[in-house]
C-alpha positions in Angstrom: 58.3 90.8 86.9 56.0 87.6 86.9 54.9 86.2 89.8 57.4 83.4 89.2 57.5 82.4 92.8 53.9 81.4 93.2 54.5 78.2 92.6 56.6 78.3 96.3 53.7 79.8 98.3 52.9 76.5 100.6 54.8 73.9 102.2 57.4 76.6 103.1 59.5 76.6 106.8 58.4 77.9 110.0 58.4 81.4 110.2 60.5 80.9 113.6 63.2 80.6 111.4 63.2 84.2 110.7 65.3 85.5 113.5 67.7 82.4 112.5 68.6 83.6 108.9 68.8 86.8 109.7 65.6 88.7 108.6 65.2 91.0 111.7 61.9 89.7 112.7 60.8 92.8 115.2 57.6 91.5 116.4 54.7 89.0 116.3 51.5 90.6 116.5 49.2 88.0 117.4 49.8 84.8 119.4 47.6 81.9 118.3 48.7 78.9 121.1 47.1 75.7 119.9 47.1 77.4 115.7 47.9 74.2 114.0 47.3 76.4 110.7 50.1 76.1 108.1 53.7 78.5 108.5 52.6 80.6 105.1 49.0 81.3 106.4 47.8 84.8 107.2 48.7 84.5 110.9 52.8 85.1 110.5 54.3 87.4 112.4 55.4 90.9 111.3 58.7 91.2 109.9 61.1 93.9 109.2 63.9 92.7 106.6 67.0 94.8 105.6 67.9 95.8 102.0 71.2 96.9 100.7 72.5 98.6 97.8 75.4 100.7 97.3 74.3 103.9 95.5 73.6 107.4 97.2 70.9 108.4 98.5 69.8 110.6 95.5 70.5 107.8 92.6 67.3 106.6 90.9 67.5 103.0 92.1 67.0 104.4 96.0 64.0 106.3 95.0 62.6 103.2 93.3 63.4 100.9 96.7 61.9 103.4 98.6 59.2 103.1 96.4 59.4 99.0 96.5 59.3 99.5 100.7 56.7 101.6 100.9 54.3 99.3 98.3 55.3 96.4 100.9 53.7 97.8 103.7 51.0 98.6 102.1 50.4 95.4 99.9 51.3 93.7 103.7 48.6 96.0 105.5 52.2 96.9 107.6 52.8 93.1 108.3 56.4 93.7 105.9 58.6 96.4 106.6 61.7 96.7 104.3 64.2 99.0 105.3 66.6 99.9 102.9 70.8 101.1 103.3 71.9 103.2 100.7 75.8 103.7 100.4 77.6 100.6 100.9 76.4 101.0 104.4 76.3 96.9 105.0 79.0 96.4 101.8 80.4 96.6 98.7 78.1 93.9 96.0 80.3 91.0 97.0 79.9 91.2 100.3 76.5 91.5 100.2 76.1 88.4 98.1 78.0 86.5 100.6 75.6 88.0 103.6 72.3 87.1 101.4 73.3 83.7 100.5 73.7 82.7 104.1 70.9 84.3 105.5 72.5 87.0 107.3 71.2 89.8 105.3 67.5 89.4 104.2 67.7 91.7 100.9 69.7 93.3 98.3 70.1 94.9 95.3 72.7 94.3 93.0 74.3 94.5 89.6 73.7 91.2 87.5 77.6 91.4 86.8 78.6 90.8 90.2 76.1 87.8 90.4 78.5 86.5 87.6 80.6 84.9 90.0 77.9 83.5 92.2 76.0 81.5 88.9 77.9 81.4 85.8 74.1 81.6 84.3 74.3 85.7 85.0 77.2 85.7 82.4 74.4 86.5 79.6 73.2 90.0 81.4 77.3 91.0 80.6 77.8 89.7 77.6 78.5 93.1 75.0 75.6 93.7 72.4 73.5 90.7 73.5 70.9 93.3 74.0 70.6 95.6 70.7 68.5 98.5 72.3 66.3 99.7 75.1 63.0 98.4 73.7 65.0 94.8 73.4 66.9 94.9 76.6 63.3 95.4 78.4 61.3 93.1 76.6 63.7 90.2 77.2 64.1 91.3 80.9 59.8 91.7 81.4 58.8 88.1 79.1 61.7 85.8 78.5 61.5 82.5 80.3 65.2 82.9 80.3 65.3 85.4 82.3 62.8 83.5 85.0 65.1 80.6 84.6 68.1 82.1 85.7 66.4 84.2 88.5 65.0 81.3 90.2 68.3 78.9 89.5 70.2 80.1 92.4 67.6 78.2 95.2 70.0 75.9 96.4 72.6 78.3 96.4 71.0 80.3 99.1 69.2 83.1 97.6 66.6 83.7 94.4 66.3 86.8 92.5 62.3 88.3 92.7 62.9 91.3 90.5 65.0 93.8 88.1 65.6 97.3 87.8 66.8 99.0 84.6 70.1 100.3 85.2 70.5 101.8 81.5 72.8 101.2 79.1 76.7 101.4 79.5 79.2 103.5 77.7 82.6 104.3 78.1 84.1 107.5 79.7 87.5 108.9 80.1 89.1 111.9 81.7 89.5 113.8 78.1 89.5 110.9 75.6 86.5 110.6 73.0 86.9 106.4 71.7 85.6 105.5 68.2 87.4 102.5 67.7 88.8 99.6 69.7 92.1 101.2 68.1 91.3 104.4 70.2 91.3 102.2 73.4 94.7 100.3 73.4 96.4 101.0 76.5 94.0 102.8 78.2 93.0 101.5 81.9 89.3 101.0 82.3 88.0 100.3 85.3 85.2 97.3 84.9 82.8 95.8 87.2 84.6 92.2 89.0 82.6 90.2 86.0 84.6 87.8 84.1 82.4 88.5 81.2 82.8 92.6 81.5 86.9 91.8 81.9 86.8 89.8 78.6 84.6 92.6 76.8 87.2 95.4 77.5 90.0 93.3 76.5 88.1 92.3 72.9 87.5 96.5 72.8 91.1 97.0 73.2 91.2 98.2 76.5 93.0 96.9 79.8 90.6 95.8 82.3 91.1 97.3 85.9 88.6 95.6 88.1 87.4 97.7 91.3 84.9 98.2 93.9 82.3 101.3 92.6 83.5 103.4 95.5 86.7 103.5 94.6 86.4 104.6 90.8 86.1 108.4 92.0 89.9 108.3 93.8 91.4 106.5 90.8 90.2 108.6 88.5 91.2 111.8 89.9 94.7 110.0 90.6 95.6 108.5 87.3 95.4 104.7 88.5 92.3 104.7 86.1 92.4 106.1 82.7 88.8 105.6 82.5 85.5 103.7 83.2 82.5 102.4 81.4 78.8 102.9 82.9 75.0 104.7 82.6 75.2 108.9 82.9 74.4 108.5 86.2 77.6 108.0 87.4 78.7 111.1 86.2 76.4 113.4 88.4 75.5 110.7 91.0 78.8 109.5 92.0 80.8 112.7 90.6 82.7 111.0 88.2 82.0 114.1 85.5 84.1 116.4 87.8 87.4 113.9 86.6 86.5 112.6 83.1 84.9 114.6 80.8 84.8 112.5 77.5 81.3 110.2 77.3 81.3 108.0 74.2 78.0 106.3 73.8 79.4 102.5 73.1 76.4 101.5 74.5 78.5 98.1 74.9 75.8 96.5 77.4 72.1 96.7 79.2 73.3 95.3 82.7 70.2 95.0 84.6 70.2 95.6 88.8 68.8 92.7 90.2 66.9 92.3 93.3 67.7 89.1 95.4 66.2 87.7 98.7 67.8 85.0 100.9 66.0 81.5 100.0 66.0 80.9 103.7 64.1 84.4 104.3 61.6 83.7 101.5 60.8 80.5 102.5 60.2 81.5 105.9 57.8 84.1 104.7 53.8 83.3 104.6 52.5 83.0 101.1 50.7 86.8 101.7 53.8 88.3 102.8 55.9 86.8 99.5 52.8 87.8 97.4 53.0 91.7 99.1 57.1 91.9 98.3 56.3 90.2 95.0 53.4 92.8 94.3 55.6 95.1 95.3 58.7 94.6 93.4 56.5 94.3 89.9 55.2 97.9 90.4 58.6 99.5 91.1 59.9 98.0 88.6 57.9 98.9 86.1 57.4 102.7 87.5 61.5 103.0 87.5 61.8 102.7 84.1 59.9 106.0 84.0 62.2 107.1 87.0 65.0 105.9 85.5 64.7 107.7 82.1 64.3 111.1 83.8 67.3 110.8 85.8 69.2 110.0 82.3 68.1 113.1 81.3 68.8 115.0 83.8 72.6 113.5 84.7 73.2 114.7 80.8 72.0 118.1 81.8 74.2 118.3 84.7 76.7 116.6 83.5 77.4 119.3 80.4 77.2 121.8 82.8 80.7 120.4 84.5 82.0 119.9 81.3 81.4 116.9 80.0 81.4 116.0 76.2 79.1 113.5 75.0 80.1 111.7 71.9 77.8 109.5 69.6 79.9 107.5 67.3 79.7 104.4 64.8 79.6 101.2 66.9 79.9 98.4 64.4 83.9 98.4 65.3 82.9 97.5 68.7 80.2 94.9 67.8 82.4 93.4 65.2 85.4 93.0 68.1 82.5 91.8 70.3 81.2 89.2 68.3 83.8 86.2 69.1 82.5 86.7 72.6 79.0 85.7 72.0 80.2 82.8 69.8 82.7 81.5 72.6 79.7 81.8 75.0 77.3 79.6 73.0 80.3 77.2 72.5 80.5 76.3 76.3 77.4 74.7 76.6 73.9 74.1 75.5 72.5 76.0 78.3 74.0 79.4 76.7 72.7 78.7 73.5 69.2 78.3 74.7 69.6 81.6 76.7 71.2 83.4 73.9 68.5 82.2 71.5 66.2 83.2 73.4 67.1 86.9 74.5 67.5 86.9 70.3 63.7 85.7 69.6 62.4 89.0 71.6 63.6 91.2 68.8 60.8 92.8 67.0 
């Protein structure tokens, strides 16, 4: 992750405004009556700020927050505490959004699908096959100026994106069902992320789209509302979903990176030390997860045979040829998504 928000380190609010927006300010540490020194000097208060996400405690992404905490108190010297809820504990993505945006929850982490409906800009992270393999998908997400563009878009909105997390690639899974072909998916009920984008893709793939919170995927599964889902091998250990399907077929349809979003009012209320400690902070993690993220992969496949699931490599071009008139209706909106898709494209080595 750059340091894309140096450019906002002075000139920022009061940090009284902390308690205000919602960034469970805990203590000040030091009084300085008569300090006529600027709100982003050294001499801000401690904070503690919460930060959400909604996978278990043992899924790679919690390991790398813990890891993005802990770097923040020590980049801070303990003047930034994060503290981080695993689970859903303070909502499902949407919900969180909402809280973010007005302030009422400092932090989260979520999928860039579900920021789809927030900024139609997030569209591109959904888009099938826009990313053509790992070594693409991180290169555009670690040097595009795309990417930056679209993180730091949503200011006005109420919140700003200061860093990713690689959330691997997505494939589709059913409860006994290996798909080679679009043909192999007609009338089969996939459950998708609430992404306009991801709706459209499992429609061009032949699939129905059944939109759904991530908790819920487990129950329909094991109830038949579902006939199947599409996401990384760690859902299948993590979240159980290999105990009710047990057919993985690597479409490796999209590269949805997690993205990690502050509230604008929280940031700006922040000294330019304590930004530079998260932002520190969330360029490490994110960099080490991609090691931590890769071992988990490895180890979900292990697991995940051992409950009987099949993993299936096929042939994708069916997929990427039913794909394709996505990306060309999405460059035909506007310019903006033809400078974005460009772009992501360039990074291709």
């Amino acid at each position: 992750m750059k340091k894309i928000f140096k450019m906002l380190a002075t000139g920022f609010l009061s940090v009284s405004l902390l308690a205000a927006c919602g960034t469970d300010n805990t203590e000040n540490t030091e009084t300085n009556s008569g300090d006529e020194s600027s709100p982003n000097e050294s001499s801000a208060e401690a904070v503690s700020l919460r930060l959400a996400h909604n996978q278990p405690e043992d899924h790679p992404i919690h390991t790398s927050l813990i890891e993005l905490s802990n770097l923040t108190d020590e980049n801070s010297e303990g003047n930034v505490k994060i503290e981080v809820f695993p689970n859903g504990q303070l909502g499902q993505e949407r919900d969180v959004i909402e809280l973010v945006k007005s302030g009422t929850l400092p932090m989260a982490k979520v999928s860039a699908s579900a920021l789809e409906a927030f900024d139609s800009n997030y569209s591109i992270f959904s888009l099938p096959f826009v990313f053509q393999s790992k070594e693409h998908y991180h290169e555009v997400m670690d040097n595009s100026e795309a990417v930056q563009e679209i993180f730091q878009g949503t200011e006005d909105q109420g919140f700003v994106a200061i860093g990713w997390y690689d959330a691997g690639q997505r494939s589709i899974y059913t409860a006994d069902k290996k798909v080679e072909s679009p043909a192999d998916m007609k009338g089969l009920k996939i459950r998708v992320q609430e992404s306009p984008t991801s709706i459209s893709m499992i429609e061009a793939m032949g699939g129905a789209p059944t939109p759904m919170a991530y908790g819920e995927v487990y129950t329909s599964l094991q109830q038949g509302v579902i006939d199947g889902a599409e996401n990384n091998e760690t859902a299948l250990v993590n979240s159980k979903h290999g105990e009710v399907a047990k057919a993985y077929t690597y479409t490796e349809h999209q590269y949805v990176p997690d993205v990690l979003i502050i509230s604008t009012k929280t940031w700006d209320s922040l000294s330019s030390e304590q930004q530079q400690a998260i932002s520190d902070a969330a360029d490490a993690s994110s960099e080490s997860h991609k090691e931590v993220w890769s071992t988990a992969i490895q180890e979900s496949i292990t697991a995940s045979e051992e409950m009987g699931v099949e993993f299936y490599t096929i042939d994708k071009q069916a997929f990427i040829d039913a794909a394709t008139p996505l990306h060309e209706k999405f460059k035909a909106e506007n310019e903006t998504n033809v400078k974005y898709f460009d772009d992501f494209q360039s990074h291709l080595k």
